[in-house]
LOMI-606561 format. One record per residue (C-alpha): residue in three letters; x, y, z. Coordinates in nm, 2 decimals, always signed. Example, Ala and Ser with C-alpha at 12.3 -4.5 7.8 and 13.67 -1.06 7.14 Angstrom:
BEGIN
   residu        u        v        w
      Ala    +1.23    -0.45    +0.78
      Ser    +1.37    -0.11    +0.71
! end
This chain:
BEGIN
   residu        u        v        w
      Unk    -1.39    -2.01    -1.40
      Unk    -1.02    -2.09    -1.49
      Unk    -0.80    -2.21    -1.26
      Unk    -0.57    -1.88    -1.22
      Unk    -0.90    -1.67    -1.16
      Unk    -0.99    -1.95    -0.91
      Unk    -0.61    -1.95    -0.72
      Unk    -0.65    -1.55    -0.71
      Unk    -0.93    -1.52    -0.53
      Unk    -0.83    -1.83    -0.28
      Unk    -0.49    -1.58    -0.22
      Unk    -0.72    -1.27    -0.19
      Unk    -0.89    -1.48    +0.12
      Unk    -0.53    -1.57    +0.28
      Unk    -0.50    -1.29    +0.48
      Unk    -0.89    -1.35    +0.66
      Unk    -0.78    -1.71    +0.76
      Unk    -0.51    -1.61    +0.88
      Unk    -0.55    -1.32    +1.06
      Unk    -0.43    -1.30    +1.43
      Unk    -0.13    -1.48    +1.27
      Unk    -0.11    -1.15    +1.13
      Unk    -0.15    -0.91    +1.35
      Unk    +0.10    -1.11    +1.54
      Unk    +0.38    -1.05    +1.33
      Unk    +0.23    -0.72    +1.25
      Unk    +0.30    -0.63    +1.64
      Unk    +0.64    -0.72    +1.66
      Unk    +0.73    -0.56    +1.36
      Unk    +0.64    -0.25    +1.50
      Unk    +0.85    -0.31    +1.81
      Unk    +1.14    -0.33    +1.60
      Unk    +1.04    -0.04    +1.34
      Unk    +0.91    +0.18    +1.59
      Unk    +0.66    +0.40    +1.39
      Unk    +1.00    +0.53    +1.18
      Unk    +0.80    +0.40    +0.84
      Unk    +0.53    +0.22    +0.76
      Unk    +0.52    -0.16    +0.69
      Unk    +0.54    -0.33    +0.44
      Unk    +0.43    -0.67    +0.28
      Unk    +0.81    -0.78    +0.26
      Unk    +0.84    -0.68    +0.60
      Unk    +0.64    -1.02    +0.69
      Unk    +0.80    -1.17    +0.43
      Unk    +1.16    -1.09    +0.56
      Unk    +0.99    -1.18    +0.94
      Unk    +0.88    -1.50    +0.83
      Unk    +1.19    -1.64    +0.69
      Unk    +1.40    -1.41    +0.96
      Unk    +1.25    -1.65    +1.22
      Unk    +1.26    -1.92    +1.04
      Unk    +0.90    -2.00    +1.06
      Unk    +0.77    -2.32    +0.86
      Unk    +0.45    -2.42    +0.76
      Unk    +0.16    -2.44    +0.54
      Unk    +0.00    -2.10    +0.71
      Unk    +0.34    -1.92    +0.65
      Unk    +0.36    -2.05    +0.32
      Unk    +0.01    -1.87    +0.23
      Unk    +0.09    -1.56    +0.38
      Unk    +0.41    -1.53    +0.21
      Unk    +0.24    -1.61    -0.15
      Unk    -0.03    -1.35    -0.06
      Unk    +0.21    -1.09    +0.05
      Unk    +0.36    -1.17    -0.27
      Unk    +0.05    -1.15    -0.44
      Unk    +0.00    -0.80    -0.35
      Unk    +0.36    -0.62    -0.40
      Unk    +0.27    -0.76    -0.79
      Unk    -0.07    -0.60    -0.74
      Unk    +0.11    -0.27    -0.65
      Unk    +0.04    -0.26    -0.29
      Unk    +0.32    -0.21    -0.07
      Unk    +0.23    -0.10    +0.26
      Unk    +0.02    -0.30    +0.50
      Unk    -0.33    -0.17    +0.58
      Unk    -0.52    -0.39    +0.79
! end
């Protein structure tokens, strides 16, 4: 398995080790958007650095929120 293969699918798992992390931010994004679109993976992004939020965990949810707006996937669905 090469390494990029290998990094991909440690990404792909980001999101599962991470999750309540997540659903935080998920939450008070909605409290700000208030269901007037849906939201998407740059709206962590944006939260993250917004708040000014450091860490290794941030760091990997950034790069897999990254990882999907390449992939095509815009909108949050979890």
């Amino acid at each position: 398995m090469t390494q990029i293969t290998k990094n991909f699918k440690d990404i792909e798992k980001f999101h599962q080790q991470h999750i309540e992390i997540l659903h935080y931010i998920n939450k008070k994004l909605k409290e700000v958007i208030r269901d007037k679109r849906q939201i998407t993976y740059s709206d962590i992004i944006n939260y993250i650095i917004k708040e000014n939020i450091k860490g290794d965990i941030c760091t990997q949810i950034i790069i897999w929120c990254n990882s999907n707006i390449r992939r095509g996937n815009f909108f949050i669905d979890f």
